[in-house]
C-alpha beads as a LAMMPS data file, in Angstrom:
LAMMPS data file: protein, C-alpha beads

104 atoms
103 bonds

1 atom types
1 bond types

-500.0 500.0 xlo xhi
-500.0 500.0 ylo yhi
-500.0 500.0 zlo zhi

Masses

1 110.0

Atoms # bond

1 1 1 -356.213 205.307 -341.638
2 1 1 -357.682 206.863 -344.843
3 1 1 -357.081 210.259 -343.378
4 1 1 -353.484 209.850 -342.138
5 1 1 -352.630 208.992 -345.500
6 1 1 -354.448 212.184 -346.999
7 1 1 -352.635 214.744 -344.651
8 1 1 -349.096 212.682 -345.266
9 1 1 -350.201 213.280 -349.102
10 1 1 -350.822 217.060 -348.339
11 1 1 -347.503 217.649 -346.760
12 1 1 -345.278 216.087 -349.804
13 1 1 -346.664 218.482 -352.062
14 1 1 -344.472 221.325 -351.926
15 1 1 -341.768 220.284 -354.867
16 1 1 -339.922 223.668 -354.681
17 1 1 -338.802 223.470 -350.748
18 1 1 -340.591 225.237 -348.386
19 1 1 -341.019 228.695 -349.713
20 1 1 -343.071 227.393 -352.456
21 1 1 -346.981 226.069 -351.948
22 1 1 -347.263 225.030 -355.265
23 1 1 -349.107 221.285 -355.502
24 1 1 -346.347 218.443 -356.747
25 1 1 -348.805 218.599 -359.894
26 1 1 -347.892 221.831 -361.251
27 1 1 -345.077 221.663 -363.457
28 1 1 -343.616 225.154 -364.760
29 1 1 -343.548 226.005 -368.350
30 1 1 -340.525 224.836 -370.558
31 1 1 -339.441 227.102 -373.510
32 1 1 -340.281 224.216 -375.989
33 1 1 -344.148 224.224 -374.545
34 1 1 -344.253 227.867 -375.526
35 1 1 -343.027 227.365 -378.752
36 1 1 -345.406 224.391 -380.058
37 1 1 -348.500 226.046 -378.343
38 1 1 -350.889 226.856 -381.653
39 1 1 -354.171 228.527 -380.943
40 1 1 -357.642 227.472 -382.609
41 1 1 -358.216 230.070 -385.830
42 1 1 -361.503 231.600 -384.936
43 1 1 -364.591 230.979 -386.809
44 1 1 -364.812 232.936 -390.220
45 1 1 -366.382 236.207 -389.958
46 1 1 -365.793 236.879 -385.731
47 1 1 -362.271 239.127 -384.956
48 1 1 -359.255 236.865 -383.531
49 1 1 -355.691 237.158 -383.183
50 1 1 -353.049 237.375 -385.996
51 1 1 -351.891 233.986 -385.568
52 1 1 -348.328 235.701 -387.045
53 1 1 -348.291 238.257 -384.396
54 1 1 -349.150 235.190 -382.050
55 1 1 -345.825 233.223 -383.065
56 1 1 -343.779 236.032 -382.460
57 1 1 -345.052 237.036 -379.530
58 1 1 -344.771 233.039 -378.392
59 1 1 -341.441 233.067 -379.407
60 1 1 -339.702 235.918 -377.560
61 1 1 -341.762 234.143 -374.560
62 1 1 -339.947 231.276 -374.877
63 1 1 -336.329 233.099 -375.376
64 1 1 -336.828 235.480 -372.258
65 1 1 -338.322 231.211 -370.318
66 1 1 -334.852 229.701 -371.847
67 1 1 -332.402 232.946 -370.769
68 1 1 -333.934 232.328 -367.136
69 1 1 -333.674 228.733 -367.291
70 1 1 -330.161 229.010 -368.168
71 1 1 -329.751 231.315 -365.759
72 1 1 -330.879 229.390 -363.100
73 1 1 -328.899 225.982 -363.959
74 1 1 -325.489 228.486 -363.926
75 1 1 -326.457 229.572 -360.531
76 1 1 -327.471 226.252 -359.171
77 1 1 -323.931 224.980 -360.399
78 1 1 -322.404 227.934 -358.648
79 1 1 -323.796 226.924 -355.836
80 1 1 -323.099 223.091 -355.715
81 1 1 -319.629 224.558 -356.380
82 1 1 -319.481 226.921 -353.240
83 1 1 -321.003 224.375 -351.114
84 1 1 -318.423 221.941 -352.235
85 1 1 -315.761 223.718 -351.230
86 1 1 -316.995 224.843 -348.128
87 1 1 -317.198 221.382 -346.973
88 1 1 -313.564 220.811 -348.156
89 1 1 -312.383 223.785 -346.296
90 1 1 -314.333 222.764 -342.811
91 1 1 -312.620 219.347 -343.485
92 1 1 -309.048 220.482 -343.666
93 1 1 -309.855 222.924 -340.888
94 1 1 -310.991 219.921 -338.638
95 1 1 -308.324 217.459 -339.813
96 1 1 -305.517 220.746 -338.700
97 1 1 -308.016 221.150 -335.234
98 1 1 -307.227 217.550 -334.730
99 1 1 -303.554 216.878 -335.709
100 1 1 -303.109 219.723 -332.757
101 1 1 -305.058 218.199 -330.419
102 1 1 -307.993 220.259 -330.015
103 1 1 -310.581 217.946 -329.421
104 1 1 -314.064 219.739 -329.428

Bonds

1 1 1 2
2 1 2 3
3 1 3 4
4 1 4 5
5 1 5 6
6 1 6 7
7 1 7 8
8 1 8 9
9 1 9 10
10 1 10 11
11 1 11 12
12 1 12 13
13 1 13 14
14 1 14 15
15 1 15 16
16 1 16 17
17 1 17 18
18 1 18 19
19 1 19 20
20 1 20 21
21 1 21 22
22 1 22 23
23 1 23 24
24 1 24 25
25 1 25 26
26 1 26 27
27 1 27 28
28 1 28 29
29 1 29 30
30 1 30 31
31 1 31 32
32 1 32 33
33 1 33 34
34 1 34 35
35 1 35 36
36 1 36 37
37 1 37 38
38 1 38 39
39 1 39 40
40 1 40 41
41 1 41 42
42 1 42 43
43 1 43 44
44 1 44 45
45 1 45 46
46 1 46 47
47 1 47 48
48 1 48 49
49 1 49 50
50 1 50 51
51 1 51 52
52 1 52 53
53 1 53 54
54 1 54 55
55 1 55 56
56 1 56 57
57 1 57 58
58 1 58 59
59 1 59 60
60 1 60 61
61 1 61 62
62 1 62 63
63 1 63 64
64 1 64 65
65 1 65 66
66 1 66 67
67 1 67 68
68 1 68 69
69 1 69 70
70 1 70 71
71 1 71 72
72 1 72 73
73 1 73 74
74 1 74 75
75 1 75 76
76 1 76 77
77 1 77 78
78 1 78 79
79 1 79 80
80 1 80 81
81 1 81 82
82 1 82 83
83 1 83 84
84 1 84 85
85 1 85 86
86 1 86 87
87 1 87 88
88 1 88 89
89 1 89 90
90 1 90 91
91 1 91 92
92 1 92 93
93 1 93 94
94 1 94 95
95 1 95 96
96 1 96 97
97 1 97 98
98 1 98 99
99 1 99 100
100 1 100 101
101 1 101 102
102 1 102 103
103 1 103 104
């Protein structure tokens, strides 16, 4: 029974449909996680990053993350939109195929 429940487990994880094999415990990076990571100085005396240079760099990370999330929500919209409207279209087109009398 144990082992049933493991491969039903295995199949659920895919959280990005089917073209996606990511595990349902990855979770993708939000803009906001960029900006509060913060990096461990390194010990005095050994070379490290500029922690400035860091920020930036951080930063414009998390601007290009946000543009693409933005992005994507616009599309996804778009879409719900299109779909939408498709199925009001097929509706009126089957409501017109049946006020004729063409019965499929």
């Amino acid at each position: 029974m144990r082992v049933f429940f493991r491969r039903a487990q295995r199949r659920q994880r895919s959280v990005s449909g089917p073209t996606c094999y990511r595990s349902a415990a990855y979770h993708p990076l939000r803009p906001w996680q960029v900006r509060e990571r913060r990096f461990r100085p390194t010990p005095v005396g050994r070379r490290g990053l500029d922690p400035q240079e860091v920020g930036e760099f951080l930063d414009r990370v998390a601007g290009d993350l946000a543009v693409v999330y933005d992005a994507l929500a616009q599309s996804r919209r778009e879409t719900e939109r299109i779909k939408d409207a498709l199925r009001r279209w097929q509706s009126e087109q089957s409501r017109a195929r049946n006020e004729r009398g063409y019965d499929r």
